[in-house]
C-alpha positions, 0 to 999 in steps of 0.5 A: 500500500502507498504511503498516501493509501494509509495515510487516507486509511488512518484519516477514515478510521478517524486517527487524525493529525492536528494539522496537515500540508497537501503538497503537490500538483496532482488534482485527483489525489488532492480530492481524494484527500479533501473528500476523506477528509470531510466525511470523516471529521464533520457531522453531516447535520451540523457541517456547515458550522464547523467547517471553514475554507480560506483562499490565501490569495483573498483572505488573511491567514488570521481569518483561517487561524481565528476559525481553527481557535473557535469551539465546533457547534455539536461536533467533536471537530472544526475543520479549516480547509488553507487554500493557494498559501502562496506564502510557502513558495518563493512567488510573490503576489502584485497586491498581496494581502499582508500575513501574520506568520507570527501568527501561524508560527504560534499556531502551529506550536499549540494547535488546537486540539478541537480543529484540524487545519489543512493547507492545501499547496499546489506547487511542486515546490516550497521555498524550505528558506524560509522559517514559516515553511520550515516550521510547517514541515517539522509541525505538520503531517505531510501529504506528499501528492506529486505526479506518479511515476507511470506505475503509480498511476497504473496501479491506481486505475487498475485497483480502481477499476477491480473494485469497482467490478471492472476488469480491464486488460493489459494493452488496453490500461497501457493505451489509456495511461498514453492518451491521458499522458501519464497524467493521474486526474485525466485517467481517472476522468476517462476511467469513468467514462470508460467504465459507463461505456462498459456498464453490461460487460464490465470489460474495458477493451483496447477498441473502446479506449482507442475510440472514447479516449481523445488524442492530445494534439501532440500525440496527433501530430507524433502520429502525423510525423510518423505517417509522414516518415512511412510515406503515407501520404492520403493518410498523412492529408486525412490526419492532417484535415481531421485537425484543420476540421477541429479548428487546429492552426496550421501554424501551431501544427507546424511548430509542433511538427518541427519540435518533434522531428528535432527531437528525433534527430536529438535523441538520434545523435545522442544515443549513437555517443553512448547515452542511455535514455535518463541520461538523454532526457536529463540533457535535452529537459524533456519528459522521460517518456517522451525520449522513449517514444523517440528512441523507438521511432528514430531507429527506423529512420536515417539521421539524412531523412530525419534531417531532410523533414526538419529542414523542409519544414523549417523551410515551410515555416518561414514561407508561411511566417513570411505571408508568402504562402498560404498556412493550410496549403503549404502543410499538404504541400511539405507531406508531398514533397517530401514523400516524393523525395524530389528536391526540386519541387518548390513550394510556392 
């Protein structure tokens, strides 16, 4: 079990901390966490009362704190939700409400023993410098909610659908971690719709993650780049108007479609001296998976006919940043070019 799975377990058995920090970015952990939260510290006839939420961004933390001190109405416990404390972070705010950290300081020594503060920060980081973040994470409990590895958020899916009566299959959880990239809370949402689909069977197959699941644009233009290499060009053109259909700018297609290729020709390069794919992406800033992708796709391909796209490219986005052609035409005009491989068609 994850460290999060007990410590939202220890939160429904009512074995509470006084006060917690919600560290990170992913949304859906951050729900699960604010839902278990709520249905086990507050008394549904009497929650409105003792239960108060605070945007750092429009309210002092004096208002937060002075709710946490005050006694719960018929309950056991008052609960005080701390959202955006941008305090804790190196950012500074135009027009920022003035805080008493003095005053959190104190509260987080002595916390009250009827309350539990909750301050929800979603950064990937916290500025450790200063003395009131300090305090916070020697104080606190801390709820560590950072983007999953792609095994994380596998198991969450598959545990999620299992529980629920679901069965879905190898290649099918695979696909669905890729359309959603690698991204926790969009799994999740597709998760759900996936599984109204399959309501009867209770068997989520690869056909229909493939057909309810959307593409991201870049994984369409991936899919583009990749037609466009093998050379497929009525299906390059189909992929291509698809996107124009979905109001996609051409311009914005081609940028995508130049960064993709460089990135081909990169991990090309830098695979051939030896590095290994951590190594790659740590040089290049790029998403481990994204290198992955890369190295499966660039051994098939000459650095030349790599080399020769990305520069064709280039060559149409300057004609097209230019006003010299039109944006929409000089796409299907490089898929054709460079499937005939004939260098002295101009594109005009």
């Amino acid at each position: 079990m994850s460290e999060i799975n007990k410590q939202i377990r220890s939160i429904e058995k009512k074995n509470f901390s006084p006060v917690y920090l919600v560290q990170g970015t992913e949304q859906y952990l951050s729900e699960k966490v604010r839902f278990a939260l709520l249905n086990a510290v507050l008394v549904e006839e009497v929650s409105e009362f003792n239960f108060g939420q605070f945007d750092m961004r429009e309210t002092t933390i004096d208002a937060a704190l002075q709710e946490a001190e005050s006694f719960p109405f018929f309950g056991d416990k008052r609960l005080v939700f701390v959202q955006q404390p941008y305090f804790l972070t190196g950012k500074t705010m135009a027009n920022g409400l003035d805080h008493d950290m003095s005053y959190l300081e104190s509260y987080l020594q002595n916390p009250s023993e009827f309350s539990i503060l909750v301050i929800f920060a979603p950064y990937e980081k916290l500025d450790k410098r200063k003395k009131i973040t300090k305090t916070l994470l020697k104080k606190a409990e801390l709820i560590n909610i950072e983007p999953m590895n792609e095994k994380g958020i596998s198991d969450i899916v598959k545990s999620t659908s299992e529980q629920a009566g679901y069965s879905i299959d190898t290649k099918a959880l695979e696909k669905l971690i890729q359309l959603t990239d690698r991204n926790l809370s969009k799994s999740m949402m597709e998760l759900e719709k996936l599984m109204i689909y399959h309501q009867e069977d209770k068997q989520i197959s690869l056909s229909s993650v493939e057909e309810l699941v959307p593409k991201t644009l870049e994984q369409n233009i991936f899919e583009l780049n990749d037609l466009v290499l093998s050379k497929e060009v009525q299906r390059s053109i189909e992929l291509y108007q698809d996107l124009l259909t979905q109001k996609e700018d051409p311009i914005k297609i081609i940028a995508l479609m130049i960064g993709q290729f460089r990135l081909l020709l990169q991990v090309k390069i830098l695979r051939r001296k030896g590095y290994q794919q951590a190594d790659i992406a740590k040089i290049l800033k790029v998403h481990p998976f994204r290198v992955k992708l890369a190295l499966q796709k660039e051994k098939k391909f000459e650095q030349s006919v790599l080399s020769k796209a990305h520069h064709q490219l280039i060559d149409a986005d300057y004609l097209i940043k230019s006003g010299r052609v039109d944006p929409e035409l000089q796409v299907e005009l490089f898929i054709m070019k460079f499937a005939d491989g004939h260098s002295q068609l101009q594109m005009k």
